[in-house]
C-alpha positions in Angstrom: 0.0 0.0 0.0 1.5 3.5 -0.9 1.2 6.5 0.7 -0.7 9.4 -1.7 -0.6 12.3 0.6 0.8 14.8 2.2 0.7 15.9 5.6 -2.4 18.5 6.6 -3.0 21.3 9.0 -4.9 20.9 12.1 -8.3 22.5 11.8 -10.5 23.4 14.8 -13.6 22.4 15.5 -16.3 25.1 14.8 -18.4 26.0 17.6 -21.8 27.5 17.9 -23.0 26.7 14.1 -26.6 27.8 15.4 -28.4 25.1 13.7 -31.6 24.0 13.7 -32.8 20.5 14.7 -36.3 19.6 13.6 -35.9 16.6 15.8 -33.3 13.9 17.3 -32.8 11.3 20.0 -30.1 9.1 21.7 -29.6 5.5 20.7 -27.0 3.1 20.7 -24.2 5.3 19.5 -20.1 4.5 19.5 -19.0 6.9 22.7 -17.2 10.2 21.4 -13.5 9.1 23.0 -13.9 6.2 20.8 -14.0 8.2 17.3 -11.2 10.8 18.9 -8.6 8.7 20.0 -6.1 8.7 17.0 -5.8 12.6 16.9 -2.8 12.9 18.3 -0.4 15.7 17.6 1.6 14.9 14.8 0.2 12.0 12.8 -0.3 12.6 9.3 -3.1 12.0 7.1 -2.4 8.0 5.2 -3.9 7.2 2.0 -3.9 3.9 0.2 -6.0 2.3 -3.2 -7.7 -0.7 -3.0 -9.7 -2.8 -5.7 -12.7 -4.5 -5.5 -14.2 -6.9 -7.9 -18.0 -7.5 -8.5 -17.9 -10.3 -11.1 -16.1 -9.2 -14.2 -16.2 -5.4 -12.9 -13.4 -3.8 -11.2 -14.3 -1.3 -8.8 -11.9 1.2 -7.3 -11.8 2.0 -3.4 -9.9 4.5 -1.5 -8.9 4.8 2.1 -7.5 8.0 4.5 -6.8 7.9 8.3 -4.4 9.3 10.6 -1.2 7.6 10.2 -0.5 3.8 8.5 -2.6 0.7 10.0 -0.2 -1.2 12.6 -0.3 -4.9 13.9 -2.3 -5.2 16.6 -3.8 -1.9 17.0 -7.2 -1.3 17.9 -9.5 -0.5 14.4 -11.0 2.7 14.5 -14.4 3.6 13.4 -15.1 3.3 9.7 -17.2 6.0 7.9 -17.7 4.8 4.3 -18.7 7.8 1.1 -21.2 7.2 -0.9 -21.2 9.3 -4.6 -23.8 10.7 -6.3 -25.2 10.7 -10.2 -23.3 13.5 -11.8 -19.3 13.5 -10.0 -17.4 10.0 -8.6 -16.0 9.7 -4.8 -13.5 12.7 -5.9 -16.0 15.0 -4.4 -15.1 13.8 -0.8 -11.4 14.2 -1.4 -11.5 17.9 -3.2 -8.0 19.8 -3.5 -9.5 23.4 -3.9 -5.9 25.7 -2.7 -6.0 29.0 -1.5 -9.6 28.2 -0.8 -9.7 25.7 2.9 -10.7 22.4 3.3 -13.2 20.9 1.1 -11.6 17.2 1.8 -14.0 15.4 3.6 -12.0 12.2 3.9 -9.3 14.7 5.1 -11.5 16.1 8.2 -13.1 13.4 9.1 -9.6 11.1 9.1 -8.5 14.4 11.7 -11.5 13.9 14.0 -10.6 9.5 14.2 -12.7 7.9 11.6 -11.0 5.5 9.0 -12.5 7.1 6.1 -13.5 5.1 2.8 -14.7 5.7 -0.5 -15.0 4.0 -4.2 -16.4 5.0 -7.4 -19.3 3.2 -8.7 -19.1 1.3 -12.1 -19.1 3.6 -14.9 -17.5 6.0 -12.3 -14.4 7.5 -12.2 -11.5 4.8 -12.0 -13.6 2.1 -11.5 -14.2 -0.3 -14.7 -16.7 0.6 -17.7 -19.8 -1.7 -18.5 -22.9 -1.5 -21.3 -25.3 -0.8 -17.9 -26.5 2.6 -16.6 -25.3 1.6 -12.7 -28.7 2.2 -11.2 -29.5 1.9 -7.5 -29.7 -1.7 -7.4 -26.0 -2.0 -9.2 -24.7 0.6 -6.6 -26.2 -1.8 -3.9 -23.6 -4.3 -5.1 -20.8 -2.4 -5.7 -21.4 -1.9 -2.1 -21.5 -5.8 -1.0 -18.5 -5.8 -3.1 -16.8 -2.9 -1.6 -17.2 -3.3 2.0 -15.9 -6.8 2.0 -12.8 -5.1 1.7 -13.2 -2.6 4.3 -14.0 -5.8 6.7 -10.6 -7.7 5.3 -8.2 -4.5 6.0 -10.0 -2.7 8.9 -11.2 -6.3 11.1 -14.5 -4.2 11.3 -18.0 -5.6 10.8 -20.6 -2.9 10.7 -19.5 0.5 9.4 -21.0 3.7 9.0 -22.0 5.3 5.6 -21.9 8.9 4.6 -24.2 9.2 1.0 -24.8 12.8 -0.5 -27.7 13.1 -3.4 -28.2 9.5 -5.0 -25.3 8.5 -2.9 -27.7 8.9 0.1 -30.0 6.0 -1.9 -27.2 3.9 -2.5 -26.2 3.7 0.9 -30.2 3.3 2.0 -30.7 0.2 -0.2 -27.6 -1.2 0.8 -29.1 -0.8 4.4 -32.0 -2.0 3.7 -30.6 -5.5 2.5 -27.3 -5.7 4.9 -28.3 -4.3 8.5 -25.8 -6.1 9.9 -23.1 -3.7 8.1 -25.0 -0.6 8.7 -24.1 1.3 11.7 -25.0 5.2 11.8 -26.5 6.6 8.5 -25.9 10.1 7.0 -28.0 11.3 4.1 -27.6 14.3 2.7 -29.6 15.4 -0.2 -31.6 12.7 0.0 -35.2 12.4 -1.8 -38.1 9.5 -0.7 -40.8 10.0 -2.9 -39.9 13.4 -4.5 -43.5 14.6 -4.6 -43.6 18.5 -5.3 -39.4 18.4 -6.1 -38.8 21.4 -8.6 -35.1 19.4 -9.6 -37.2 16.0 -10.0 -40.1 17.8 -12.0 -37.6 19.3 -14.5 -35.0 16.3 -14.8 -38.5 14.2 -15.8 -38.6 15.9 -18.9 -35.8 13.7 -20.1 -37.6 10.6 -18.8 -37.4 9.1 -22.6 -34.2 10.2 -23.2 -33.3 8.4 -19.2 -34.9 4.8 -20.5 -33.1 4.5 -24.2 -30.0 5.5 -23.3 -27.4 4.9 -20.5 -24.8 7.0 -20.6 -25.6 11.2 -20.6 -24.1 14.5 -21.2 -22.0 15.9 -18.2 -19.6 18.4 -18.9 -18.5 21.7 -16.9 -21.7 23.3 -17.5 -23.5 20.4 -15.7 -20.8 20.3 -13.3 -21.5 23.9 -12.1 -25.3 23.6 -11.8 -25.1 21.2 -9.0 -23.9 24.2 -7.2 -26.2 27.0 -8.8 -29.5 25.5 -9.6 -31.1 26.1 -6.6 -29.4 29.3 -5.0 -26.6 31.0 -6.3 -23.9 32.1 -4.3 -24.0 29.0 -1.6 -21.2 27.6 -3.0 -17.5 28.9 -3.8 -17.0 28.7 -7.5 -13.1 27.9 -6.9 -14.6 25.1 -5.6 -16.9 23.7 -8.3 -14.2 24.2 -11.2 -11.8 22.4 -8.9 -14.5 19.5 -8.9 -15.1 20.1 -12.6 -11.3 19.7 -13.4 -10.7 16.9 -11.5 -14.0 15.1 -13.0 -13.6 16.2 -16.3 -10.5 13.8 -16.9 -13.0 10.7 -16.6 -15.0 11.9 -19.8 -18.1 14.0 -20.1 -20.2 11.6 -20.0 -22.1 9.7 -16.7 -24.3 6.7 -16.5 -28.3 7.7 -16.5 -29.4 4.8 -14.2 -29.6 7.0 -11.0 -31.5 9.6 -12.8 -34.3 7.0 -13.8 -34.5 5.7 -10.9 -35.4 9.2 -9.0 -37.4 10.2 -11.8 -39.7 7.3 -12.3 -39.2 4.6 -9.7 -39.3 6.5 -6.3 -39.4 5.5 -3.6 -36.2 3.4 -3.1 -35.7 3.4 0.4 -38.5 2.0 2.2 -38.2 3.7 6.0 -39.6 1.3 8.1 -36.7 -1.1 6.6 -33.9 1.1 7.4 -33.0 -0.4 11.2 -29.8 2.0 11.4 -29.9 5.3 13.4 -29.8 8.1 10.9 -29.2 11.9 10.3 -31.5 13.4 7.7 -29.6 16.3 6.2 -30.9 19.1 4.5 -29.5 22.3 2.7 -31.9 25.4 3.5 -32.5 25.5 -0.3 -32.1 22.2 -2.3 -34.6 21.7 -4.9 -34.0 17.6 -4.9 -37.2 17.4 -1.8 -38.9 19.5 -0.1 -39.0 19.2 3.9 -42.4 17.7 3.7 -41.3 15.0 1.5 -38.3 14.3 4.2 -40.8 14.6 7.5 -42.8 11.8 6.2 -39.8 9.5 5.2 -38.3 10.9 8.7 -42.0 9.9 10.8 -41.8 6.2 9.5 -38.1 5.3 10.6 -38.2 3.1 13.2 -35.2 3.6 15.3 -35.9 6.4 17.7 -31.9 7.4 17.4 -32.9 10.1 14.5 -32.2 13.2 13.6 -33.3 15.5 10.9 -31.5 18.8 10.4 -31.9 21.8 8.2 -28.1 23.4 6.8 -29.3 27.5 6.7 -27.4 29.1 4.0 -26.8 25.8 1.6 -28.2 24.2 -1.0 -28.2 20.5 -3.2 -24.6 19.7 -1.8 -23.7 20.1 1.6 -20.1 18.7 0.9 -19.4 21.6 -1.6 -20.9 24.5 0.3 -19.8 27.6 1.8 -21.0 26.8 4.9 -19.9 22.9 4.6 -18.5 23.0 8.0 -21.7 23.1 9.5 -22.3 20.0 7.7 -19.1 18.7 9.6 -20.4 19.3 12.4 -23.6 18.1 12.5 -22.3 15.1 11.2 -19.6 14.2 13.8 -21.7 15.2 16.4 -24.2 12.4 15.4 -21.6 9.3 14.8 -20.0 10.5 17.9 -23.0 10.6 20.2 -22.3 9.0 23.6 -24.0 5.8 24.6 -27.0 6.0 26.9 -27.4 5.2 30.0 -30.9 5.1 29.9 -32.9 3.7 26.9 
């Protein structure tokens, strides 16, 4: 295993976000020392590849955490990324200088997680097929992918992190493999998508979605993620760096996600998903509107929930000005302390 990285900064934790919480509870959650006891002064952020196979496809996986694994260490908690239709697992790992953090692997490898991530097939580095890697296929890639993370990390139930239709991905998967599904994170996520202004338009390609499975997606595209809904939410250093680094896997993505949220919703059947889970939504992304996410929110039936509302952002939280609210939010959740009382 090589070493891709260089060492980081320190960053502090942000304090009083002033966020809102529509709603939360307590559950059985990993205690916070747990999650913070490999940030000690001085390690430096690790990287490594991996490859996973799902049949003929090969999928590519990558891994950052403080400092190289050692022999007989304890593992530390795994928090597993989960990409989205338009852009692969680089938008968890963004380079954007001059501009701060936009790594997410990076900050949450600081705070004690062993973060992972992989591109989906047709994604990125991962291999190229004749399908349109819907839902379902990013279910297995998944199976396939976390197989791995059990081989390298000893770990058996992980946590996953899924932005947009990465949020579905890691649903489904949950849905079918509770026993690998620790705490859940979706962000940008959409249950039935009923009165969705980004769903309504994206349906008028509905035709286009079923005959084909590949689609346009070239810097243009790449910068609406971050303007379609509310201008100005995101940094646009931020969205070129995305674009640039995307851009060198072709301008074309698979459509299978797309169909999926524009004719086959819902996906992610609540009263399946076992996991405790954080609901996250930017202030003003179009992808599901907060009535659509209280009703998938009111069906869950773990009582360790919690649905949050991201004031000043929009579609993705990861890309966002105010991202390190997101951060927060999110680390506060998978580092909750265990209850005493249940």
């Amino acid at each position: 295993m090589r070493n891709l990285d260089r060492p980081l900064a320190r960053r502090a934790v942000i304090k009083g976000a002033g966020l809102g919480l529509i709603a939360g509870g307590l559950g059985d959650a990993l205690p916070m020392q747990s999650a913070a006891a490999a940030t000690a002064e001085g390690d430096e952020i690790w990287s490594s590849e991996y490859w996973a196979r799902k049949g003929d496809t090969s999928l590519w996986m990558y891994r950052k955490r403080l400092g190289a694994p050692k022999a007989g260490e304890p593992s530390r908690p795994v928090l597993f990324f989960v990409h989205g239709s338009s852009v692969s697992s680089r938008v968890f790992d963004l380079n954007v200088p001059g501009h701060g953090e936009y790594s997410l692997m990076n900050e949450f490898a600081r705070y004690g997680f062993d973060c992972w991530t992989m591109d989906h097939e047709n994604y990125g580095r991962s291999g190229r097929t004749s399908g349109n890697s819907d839902i379902a296929s990013g279910v297995e890639d998944l199976k396939a992918g976390v197989e791995i993370v059990a081989r390298e990390t000893g770990r058996q139930k992980f946590h996953f992190l899924g932005e947009s239709s990465g949020a579905l991905r890691a649903g489904a998967y949950a849905m079918v493999a509770p026993e690998r599904a620790d705490r859940l994170v979706f962000a940008a996520f959409t249950y039935k998508g009923e009165g969705s202004p980004t769903l309504t338009k994206r349906a008028e390609q509905l035709a286009y979605y079923r005959s084909h499975n590949l689609r346009k997606r070239d810097r243009d595209m790449i910068r609406s993620i971050a303007t379609r809904d509310k201008p100005g939410t995101s940094d646009p250093a931020a969205v070129e760096a995305l674009a640039d680094a995307e851009l060198q896997f072709g301008d074309q993505v698979p459509t299978g996600t797309y169909l999926d949220m524009t004719a086959n919703l819902p996906l992610v059947h609540p009263e399946k998903v076992l996991s405790p889970v954080l609901l996250v939504r930017g202030e003003h992304d179009g992808i599901a509107t907060v009535a659509d996410l209280e009703e998938f929110f009111n069906l869950l039936p773990n009582g360790d929930r919690q649905f949050v509302i991201l004031p000043g952002t929009a579609h993705s939280v990861a890309l966002a000005t105010n991202r390190e609210l997101f951060w927060h939010v999110t680390r506060a959740f998978l580092t909750m302390p265990t209850p005493i009382a249940t």
